[in-house]
C-alpha positions as CSV (number, residue, x, y, z in Angstrom):
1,X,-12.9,-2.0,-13.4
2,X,-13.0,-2.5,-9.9
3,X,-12.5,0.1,-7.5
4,X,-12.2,0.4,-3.6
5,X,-13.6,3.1,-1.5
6,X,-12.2,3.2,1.8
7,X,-14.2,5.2,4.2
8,X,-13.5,5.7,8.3
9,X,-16.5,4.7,10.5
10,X,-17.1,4.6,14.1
11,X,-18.5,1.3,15.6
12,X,-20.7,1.1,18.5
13,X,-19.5,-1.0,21.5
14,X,-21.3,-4.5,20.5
15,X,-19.9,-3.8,17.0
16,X,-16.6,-3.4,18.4
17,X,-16.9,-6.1,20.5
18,X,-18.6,-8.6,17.3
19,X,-15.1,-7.0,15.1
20,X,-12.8,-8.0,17.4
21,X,-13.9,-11.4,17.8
22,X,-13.9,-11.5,14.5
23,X,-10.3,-10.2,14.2
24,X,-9.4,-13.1,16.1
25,X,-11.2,-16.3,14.8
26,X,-10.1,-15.0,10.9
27,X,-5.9,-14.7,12.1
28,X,-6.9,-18.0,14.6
29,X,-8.1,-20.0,11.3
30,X,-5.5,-18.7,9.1
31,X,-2.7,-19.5,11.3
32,X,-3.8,-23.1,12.2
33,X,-4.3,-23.7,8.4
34,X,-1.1,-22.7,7.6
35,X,-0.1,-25.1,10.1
36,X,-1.8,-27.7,9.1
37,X,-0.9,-27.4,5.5
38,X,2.5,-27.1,6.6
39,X,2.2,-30.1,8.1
40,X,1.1,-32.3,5.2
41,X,3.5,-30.7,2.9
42,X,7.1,-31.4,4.7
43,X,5.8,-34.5,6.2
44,X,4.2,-35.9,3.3
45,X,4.8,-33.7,-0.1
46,X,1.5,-33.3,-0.6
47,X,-0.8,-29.8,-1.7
48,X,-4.0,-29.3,0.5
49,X,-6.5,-27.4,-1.7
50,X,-9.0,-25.3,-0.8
51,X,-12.0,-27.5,-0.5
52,X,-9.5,-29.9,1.6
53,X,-9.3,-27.2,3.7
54,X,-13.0,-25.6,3.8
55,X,-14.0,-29.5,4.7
56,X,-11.3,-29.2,7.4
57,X,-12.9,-25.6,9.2
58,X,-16.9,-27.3,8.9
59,X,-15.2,-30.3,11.2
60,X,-13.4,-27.8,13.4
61,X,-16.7,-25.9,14.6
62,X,-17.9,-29.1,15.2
63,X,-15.3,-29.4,18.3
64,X,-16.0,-28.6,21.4
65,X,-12.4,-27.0,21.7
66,X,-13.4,-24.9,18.4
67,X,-16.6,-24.1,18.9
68,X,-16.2,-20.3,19.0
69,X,-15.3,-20.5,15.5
70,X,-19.2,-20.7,14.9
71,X,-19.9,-17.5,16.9
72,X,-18.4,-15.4,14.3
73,X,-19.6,-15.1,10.4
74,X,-18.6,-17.8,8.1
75,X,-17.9,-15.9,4.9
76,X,-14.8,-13.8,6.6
77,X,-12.9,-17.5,7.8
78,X,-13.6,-18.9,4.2
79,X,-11.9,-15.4,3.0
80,X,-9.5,-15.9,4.9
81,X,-8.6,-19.8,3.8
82,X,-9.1,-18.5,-0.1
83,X,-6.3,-15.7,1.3
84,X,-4.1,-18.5,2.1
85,X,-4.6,-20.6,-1.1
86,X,-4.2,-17.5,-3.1
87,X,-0.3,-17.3,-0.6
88,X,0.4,-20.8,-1.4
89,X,-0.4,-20.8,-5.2
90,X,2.4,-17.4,-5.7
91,X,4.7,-19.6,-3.6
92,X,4.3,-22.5,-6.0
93,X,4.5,-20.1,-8.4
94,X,7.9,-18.6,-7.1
95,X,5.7,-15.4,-6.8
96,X,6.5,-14.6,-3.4
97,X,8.1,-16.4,-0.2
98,X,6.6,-19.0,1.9
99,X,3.3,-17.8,3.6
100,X,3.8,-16.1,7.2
101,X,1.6,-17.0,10.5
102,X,-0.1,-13.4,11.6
103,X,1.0,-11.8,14.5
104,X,-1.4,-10.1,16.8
105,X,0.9,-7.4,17.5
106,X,2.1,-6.5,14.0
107,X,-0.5,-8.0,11.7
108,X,-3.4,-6.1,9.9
109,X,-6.3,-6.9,12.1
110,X,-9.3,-7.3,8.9
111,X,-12.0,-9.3,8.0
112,X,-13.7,-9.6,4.7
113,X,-16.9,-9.7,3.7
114,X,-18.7,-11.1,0.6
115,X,-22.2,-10.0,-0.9
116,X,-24.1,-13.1,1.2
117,X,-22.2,-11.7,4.6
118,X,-23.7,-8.0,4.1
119,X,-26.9,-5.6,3.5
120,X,-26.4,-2.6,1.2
121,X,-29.7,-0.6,1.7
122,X,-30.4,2.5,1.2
123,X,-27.0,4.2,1.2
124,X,-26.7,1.8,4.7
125,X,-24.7,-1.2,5.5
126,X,-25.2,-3.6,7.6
127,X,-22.5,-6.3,8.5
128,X,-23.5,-10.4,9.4
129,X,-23.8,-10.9,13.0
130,X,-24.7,-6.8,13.1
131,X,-28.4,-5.5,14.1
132,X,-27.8,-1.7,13.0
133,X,-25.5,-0.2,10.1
134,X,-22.2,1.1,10.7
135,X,-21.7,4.7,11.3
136,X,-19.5,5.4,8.4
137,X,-18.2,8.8,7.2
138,X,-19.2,9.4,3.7
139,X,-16.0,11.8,3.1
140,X,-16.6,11.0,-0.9
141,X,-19.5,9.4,-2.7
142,X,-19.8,6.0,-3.9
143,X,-20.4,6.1,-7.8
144,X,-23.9,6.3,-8.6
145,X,-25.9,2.9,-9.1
146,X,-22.7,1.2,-7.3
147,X,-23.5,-2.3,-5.4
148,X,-20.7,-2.9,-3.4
149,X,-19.2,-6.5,-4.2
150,X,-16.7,-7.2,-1.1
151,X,-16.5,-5.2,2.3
152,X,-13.2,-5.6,3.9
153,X,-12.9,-4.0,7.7
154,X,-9.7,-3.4,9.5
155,X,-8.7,-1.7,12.8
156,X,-5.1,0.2,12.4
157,X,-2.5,0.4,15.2
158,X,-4.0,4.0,15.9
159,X,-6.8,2.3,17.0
160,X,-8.9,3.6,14.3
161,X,-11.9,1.9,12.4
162,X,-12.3,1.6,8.5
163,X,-14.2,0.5,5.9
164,X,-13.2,-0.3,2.7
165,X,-16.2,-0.9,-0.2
166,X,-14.8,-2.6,-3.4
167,X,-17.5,-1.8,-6.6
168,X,-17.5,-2.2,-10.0
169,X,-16.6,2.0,-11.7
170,X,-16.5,2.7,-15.2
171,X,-13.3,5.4,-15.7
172,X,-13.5,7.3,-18.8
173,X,-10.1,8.0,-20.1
174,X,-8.8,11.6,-20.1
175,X,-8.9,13.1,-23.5
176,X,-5.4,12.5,-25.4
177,X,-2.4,15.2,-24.1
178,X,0.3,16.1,-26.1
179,X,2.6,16.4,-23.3
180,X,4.9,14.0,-21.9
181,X,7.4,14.3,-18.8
182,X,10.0,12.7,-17.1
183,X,10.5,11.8,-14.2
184,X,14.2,11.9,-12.0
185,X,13.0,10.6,-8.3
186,X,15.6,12.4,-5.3
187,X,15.7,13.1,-1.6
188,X,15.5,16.4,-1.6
189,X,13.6,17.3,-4.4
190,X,10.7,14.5,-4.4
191,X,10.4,14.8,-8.5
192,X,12.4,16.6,-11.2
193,X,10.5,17.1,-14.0
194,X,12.0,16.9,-17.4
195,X,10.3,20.6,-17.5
196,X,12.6,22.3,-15.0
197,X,10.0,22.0,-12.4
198,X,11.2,20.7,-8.9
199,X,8.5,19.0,-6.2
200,X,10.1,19.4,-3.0
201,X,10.1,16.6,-0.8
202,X,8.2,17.8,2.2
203,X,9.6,15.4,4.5
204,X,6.9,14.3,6.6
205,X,8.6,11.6,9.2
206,X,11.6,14.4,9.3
207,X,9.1,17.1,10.1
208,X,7.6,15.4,13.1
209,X,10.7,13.4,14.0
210,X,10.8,15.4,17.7
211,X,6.7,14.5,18.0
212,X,7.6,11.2,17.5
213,X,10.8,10.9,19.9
214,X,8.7,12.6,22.3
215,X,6.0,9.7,22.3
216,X,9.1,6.7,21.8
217,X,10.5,7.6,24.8
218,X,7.2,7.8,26.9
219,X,6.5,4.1,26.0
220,X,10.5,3.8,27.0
221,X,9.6,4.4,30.5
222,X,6.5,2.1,30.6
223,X,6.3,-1.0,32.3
224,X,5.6,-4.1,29.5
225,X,2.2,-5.2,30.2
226,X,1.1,-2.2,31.9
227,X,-1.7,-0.2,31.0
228,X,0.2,2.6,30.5
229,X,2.7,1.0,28.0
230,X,-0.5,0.4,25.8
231,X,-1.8,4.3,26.2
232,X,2.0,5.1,25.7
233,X,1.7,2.4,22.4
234,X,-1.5,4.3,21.1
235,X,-0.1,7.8,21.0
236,X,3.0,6.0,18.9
237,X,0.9,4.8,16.7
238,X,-1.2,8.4,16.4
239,X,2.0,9.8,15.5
240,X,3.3,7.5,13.0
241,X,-0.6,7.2,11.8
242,X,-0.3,11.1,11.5
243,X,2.8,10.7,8.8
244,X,1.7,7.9,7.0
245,X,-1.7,10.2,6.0
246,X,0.1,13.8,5.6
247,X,2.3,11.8,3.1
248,X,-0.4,9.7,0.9
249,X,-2.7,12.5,0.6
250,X,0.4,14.8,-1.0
251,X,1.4,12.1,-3.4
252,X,-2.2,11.3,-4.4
253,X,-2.0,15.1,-5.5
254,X,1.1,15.3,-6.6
255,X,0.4,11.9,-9.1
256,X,-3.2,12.8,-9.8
257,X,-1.8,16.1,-11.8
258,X,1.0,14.5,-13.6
259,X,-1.6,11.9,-15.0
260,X,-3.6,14.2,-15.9
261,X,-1.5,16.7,-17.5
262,X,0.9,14.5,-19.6
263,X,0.3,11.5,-22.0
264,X,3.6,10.0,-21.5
265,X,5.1,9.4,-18.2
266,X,8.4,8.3,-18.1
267,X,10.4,7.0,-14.8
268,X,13.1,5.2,-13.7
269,X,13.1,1.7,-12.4
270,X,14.5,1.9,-9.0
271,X,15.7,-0.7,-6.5
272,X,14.2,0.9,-3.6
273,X,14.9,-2.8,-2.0
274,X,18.8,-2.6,-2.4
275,X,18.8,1.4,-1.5
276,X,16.9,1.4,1.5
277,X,19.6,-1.1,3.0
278,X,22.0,2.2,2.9
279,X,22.0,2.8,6.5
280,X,22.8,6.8,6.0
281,X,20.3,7.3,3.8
282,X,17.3,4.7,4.2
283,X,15.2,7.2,6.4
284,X,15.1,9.6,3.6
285,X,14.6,6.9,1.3
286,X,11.3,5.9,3.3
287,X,10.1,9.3,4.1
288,X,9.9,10.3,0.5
289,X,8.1,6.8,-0.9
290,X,9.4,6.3,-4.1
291,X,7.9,2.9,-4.2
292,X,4.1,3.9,-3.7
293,X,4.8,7.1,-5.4
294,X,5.4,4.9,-8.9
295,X,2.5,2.4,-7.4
296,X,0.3,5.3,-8.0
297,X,1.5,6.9,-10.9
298,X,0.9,2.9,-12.7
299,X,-3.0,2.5,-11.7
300,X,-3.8,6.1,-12.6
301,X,-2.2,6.3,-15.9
302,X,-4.1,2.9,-16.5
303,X,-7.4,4.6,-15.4
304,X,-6.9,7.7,-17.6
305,X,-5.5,6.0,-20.4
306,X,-1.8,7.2,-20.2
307,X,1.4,5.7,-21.3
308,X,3.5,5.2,-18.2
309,X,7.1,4.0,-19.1
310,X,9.9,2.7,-17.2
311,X,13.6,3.5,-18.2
312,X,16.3,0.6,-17.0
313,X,17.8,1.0,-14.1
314,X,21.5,1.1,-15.6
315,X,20.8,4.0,-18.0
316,X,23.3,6.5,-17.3
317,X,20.6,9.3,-17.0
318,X,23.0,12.2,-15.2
319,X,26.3,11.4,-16.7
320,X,24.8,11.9,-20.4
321,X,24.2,15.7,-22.0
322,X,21.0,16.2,-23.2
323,X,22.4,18.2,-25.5
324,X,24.7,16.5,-27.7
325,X,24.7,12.7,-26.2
326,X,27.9,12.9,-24.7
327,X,28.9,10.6,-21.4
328,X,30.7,11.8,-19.0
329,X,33.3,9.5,-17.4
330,X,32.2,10.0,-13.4
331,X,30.0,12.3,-12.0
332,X,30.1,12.4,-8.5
333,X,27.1,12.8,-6.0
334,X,27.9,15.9,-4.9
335,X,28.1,17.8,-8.3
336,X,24.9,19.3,-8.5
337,X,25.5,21.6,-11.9
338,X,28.4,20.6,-14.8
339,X,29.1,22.0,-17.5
340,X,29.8,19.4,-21.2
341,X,32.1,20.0,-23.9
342,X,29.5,21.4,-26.2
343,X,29.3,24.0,-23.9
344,X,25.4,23.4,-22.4
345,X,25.8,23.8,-18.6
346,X,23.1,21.3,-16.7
347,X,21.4,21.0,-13.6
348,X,21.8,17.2,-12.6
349,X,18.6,16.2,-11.7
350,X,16.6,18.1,-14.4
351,X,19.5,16.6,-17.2
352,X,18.5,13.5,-15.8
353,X,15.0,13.7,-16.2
354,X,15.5,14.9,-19.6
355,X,17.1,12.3,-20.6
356,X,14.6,9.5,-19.1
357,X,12.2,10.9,-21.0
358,X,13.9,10.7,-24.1
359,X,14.7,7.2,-22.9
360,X,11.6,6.5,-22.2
361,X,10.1,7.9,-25.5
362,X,12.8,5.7,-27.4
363,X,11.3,2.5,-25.6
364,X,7.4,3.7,-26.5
């Protein structure tokens, strides 16, 4: 299968300088695309396809006006029009929503490279347009014998540099386990495992939520266009940078040793969507990830050859005993423990995941 490795690495000032450019010809040619194809479509009805527009970039770096488009690599604009036909064809598809212009301010600023754009020698590599490699921080190995296919390169809001190397990884499945969980997402707890065991949420945003005022309020007192709004701007981003890492790297662990462990996985299928709009409870909703946390739980079971299964949304998972079967009527949120009329006295959350797993182990 194909697998990304995404390594940090810290460009020299021409390299900067070369990315940047970059960075803007691939969100200039993307945008006046969509434009373009925009264009033809409301005003005429008609689909441009890809080699319509490839043809139409060749006769734009012929312009004078567009010349600059020429200074950069080719491969990452072509990327960048395949990108947009890829947007268009799940909009056709009713997929996804109508393709977005990028914003400067907001967008991811990336460019992606194909084999012809690249060198791979050595353990080095060496971008198109690029005299020396880039100084990337091997924090992992690549897989031996690997040839990387696709190099994309992006620039985060914390003004940091990375690399990301897609290749081609065998993953031997995990010998079969004769253990299976389930899963009952929450706030406070992250997971409650059909085993008793509670992960606690460690609340990442909430634990440097004072950090993080701290640095909103500095920008607050900038002047817009200032060169001390965009230091102020940085240090946001640090911050929010700061959580976004402290929180991946625990779920990675946290999802890494329940695929390893257990041979069925069982969770339910939230609406994280329709929940975050709560507005009293759509911080903690965000802080604790549920959506990535089941993104990664599906790829890695696939990788190790686990069963992960999803249990309908609707299945009243703490109103029923796991005991005997029986439904309760209403349980309120605030009940934490209740006892059923068969006399078994449950924990909500670890009832719950109980009985998504023998939900989930039904629908096997």
């Amino acid at each position: 299968m194909k697998r990304a490795y995404k390594y940090r690495f810290y460009p020299i000032p021409e390299q900067a300088e070369e990315l940047a450019r970059t960075f803007g010809c691939v969100r200039f040619v993307y945008n006046r695309m969509l434009q373009e194809r925009t264009r033809a479509y409301t005003l005429h009805g008609r689909r441009v396809s890809y080699v319509e527009t490839s043809a139409t970039l060749t006769a734009w770096k012929r312009t004078p006006e567009l010349a600059f488009l020429s200074e950069v690599s080719s491969v990452p604009l072509q990327q960048a029009l395949r990108h947009l036909q890829t947007a268009f064809a799940n909009f056709f598809a009713r997929r996804a929503k109508y393709p977005a212009f990028k914003s400067r301010k907001k967008s991811r600023a990336s460019a992606e490279y194909t084999r012809s754009a690249f060198r791979w020698r050595e353990g080095e590599l060496t971008l198109a347009k690029m005299e020396t490699p880039l100084a990337i921080v091997w924090s992992r190995p690549l897989p031996d014998g690997a040839e990387p296919s696709t190099v994309t390169v992006s620039r985060d809001a914390a003004g940091r540099w990375f690399v990301s190397i897609l290749v081609e990884e065998t993953i031997a499945p995990l010998p079969p386990s004769e253990n299976a969980v389930g899963l009952d997402a929450g706030i406070t707890t992250l997971a409650t495992l059909s085993t008793g065991e509670k992960i606690v949420n460690p609340r990442h945003e909430r634990r440097d939520r004072r950090r993080l005022a701290k640095a909103h309020r500095a920008l607050a007192r900038t002047e817009q266009g200032s060169a001390n709004r965009a230091k102020a701007k940085l240090r946001v981003a640090r911050v929010y940078a700061r959580i976004a890492d402290r929180r991946r790297d625990f779920l990675h662990k946290v999802t890494t040793r329940l695929a390893r462990e257990n041979q069925v996985i069982a969770v339910e299928d939230l609406t994280v969507r329709n929940m975050v709009k709560n507005r009293n409870l759509a911080r903690a909703i965000s802080d604790a990830s549920w959506r990535e946390f089941r993104s990664m739980l599906e790829y890695k079971a696939a990788w190790y050859g686990r069963d992960l299964v999803v249990v309908d949304r609707w299945f009243p998972s703490s109103k029923l005993c796991s005991a005997c079967g029986a439904l309760q009527r209403s349980l309120p949120l605030n009940v934490r423990e209740w006892a059923c009329a068969c006399g078994a006295t449950h924990d909500r959350d670890v009832n719950a995941a109980k009985n998504i797993l023998a939900a989930g182990l039904a629908e096997r």
